[in-house]
C-alpha positions as CSV (number, residue, x, y, z in Angstrom):
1,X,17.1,16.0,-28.0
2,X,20.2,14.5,-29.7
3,X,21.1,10.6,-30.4
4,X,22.8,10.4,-27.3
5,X,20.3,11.5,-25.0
6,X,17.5,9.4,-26.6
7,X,19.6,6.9,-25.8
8,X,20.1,7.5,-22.4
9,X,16.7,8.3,-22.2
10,X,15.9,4.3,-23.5
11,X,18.1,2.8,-21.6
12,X,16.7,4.4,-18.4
13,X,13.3,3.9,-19.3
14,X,14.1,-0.2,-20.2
15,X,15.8,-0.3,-16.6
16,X,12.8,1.6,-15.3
17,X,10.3,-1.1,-17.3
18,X,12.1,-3.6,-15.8
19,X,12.4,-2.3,-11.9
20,X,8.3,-2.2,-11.8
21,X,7.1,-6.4,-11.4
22,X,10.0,-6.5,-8.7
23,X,8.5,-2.6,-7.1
24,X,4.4,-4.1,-7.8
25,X,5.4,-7.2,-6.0
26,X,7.2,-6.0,-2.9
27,X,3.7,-3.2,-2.4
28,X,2.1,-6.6,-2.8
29,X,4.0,-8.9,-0.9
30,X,3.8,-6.1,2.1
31,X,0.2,-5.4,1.3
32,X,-0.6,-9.2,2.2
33,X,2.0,-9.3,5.2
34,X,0.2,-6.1,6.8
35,X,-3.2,-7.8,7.0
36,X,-4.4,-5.3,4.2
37,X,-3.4,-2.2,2.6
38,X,-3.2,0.4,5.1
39,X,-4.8,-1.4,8.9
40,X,-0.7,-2.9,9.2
41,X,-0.9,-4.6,12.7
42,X,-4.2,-4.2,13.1
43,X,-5.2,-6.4,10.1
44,X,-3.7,-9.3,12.5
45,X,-6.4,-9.0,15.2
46,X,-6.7,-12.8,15.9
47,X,-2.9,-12.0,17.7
48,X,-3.4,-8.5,19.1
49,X,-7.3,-9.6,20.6
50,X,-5.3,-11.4,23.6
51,X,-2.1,-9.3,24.1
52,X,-4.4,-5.8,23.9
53,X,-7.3,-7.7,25.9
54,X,-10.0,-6.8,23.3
55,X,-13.2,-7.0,23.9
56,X,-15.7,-8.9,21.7
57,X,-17.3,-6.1,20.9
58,X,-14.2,-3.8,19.6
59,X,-13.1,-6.6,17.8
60,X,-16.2,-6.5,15.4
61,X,-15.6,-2.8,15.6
62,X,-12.3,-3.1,13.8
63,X,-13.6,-5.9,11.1
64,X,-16.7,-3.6,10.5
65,X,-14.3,-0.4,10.0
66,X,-11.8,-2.9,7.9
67,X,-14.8,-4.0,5.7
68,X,-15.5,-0.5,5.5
69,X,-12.1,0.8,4.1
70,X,-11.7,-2.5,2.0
71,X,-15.6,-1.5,0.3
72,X,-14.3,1.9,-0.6
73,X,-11.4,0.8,-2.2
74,X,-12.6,-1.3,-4.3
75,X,-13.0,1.3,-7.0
76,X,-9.5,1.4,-6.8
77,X,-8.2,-1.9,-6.4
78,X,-8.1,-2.8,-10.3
79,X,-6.2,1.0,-11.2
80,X,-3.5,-0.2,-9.1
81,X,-3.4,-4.0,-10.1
82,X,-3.0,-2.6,-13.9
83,X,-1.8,0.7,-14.0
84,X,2.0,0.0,-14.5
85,X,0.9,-2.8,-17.2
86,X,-1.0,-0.1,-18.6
87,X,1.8,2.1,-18.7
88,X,4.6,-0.5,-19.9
89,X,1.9,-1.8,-23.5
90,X,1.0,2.1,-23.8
91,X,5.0,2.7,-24.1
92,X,5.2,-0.7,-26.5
93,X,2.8,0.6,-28.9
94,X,4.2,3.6,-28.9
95,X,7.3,4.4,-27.2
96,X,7.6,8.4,-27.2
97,X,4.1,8.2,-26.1
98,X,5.5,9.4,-22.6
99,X,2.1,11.9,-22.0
100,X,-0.4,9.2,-22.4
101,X,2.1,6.7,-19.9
102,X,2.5,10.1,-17.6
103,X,-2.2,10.0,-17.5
104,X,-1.9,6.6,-17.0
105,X,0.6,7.5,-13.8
106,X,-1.0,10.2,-13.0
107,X,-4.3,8.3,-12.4
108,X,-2.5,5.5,-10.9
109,X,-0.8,7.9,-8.1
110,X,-4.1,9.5,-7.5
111,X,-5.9,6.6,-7.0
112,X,-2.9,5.5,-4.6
113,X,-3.9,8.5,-2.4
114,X,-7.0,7.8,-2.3
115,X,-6.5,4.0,-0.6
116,X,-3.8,6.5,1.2
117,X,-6.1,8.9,2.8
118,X,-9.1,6.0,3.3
119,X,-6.4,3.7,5.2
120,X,-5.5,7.6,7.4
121,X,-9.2,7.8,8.2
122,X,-10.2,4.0,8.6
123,X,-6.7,3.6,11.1
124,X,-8.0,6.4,12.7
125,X,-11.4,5.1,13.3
126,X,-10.1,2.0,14.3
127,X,-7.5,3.1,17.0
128,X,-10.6,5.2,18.7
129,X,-12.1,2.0,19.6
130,X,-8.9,1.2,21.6
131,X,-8.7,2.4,25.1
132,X,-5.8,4.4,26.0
133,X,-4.1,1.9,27.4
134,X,-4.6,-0.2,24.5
135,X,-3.5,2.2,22.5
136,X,-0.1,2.6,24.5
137,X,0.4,-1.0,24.4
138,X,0.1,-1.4,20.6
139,X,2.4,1.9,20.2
140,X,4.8,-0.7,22.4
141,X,4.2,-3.8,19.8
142,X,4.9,-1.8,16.8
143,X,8.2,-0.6,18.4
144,X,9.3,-3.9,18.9
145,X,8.2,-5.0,15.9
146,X,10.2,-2.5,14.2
147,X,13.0,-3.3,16.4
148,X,13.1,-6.8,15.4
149,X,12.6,-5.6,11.5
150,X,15.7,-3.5,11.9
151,X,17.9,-6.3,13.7
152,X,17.1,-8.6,11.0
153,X,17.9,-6.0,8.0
154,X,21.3,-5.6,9.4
């Protein structure tokens, strides 16, 4: 690699050092909005109990199946809370280190699937307690939800 594409090279990997605390704290910020990684309007059952006409009894359905999914990714939670830390002191100490910062991403993004493929299953398990109509109904929240998300980014 010549002088001028180490440079580029640094330069890209400074700007890409920098661009992670502002990446980390929007998944954070919308982790917290969402009601917890992966249940999105779901987490916010004290609203939806009323409009969706829940029962008691599918309500502690939900928390049981939210307690669930947040229990298995505990395991996870601290990989994701330091894995891009771990990745910016690995590439302090020693910056053309790049394969040890690419294990440290590599675990990172696995462990990401992981709360990825628990959140598939738990929102799965949770929209079976819903009725069909319920169901139906929360399809047409989202929507407008979304509709309202997109007037407001414009």
């Amino acid at each position: 690699m010549n002088k001028r594409n180490l440079i580029i090279f640094g330069i890209v990997a400074v700007i890409g050092l920098a661009a992670i605390p502002f990446a980390y704290g929007q998944a954070v910020r919308m982790h917290h909005r969402a009601g917890g990684f992966g249940f999105g309007v779901l987490g916010h059952l004290g609203h939806l109990k009323s409009e969706l006409d829940l029962s008691d009894q599918q309500v502690d359905q939900i928390k049981a199946i939210a307690k669930d999914f947040h229990q298995q990714n505990a395991q996870y939670h601290q990989s994701l809370h330091s894995g891009f830390q771990s990745i910016a002191q690995t590439l302090i100490k020693n910056p053309n280190d790049v394969a040890a910062a690419q294990t440290i991403l590599d675990q990172q993004n696995a462990a990401e699937n992981a709360v990825k493929a628990n959140a598939l299953t738990a929102m799965s398990k949770a929209l079976n307690v819903l009725t069909p109509e319920q169901r139906t109904k929360l399809g047409d929240i989202m929507q407008q939800h979304m509709n309202r998300m997109a007037a407001h980014s414009h």
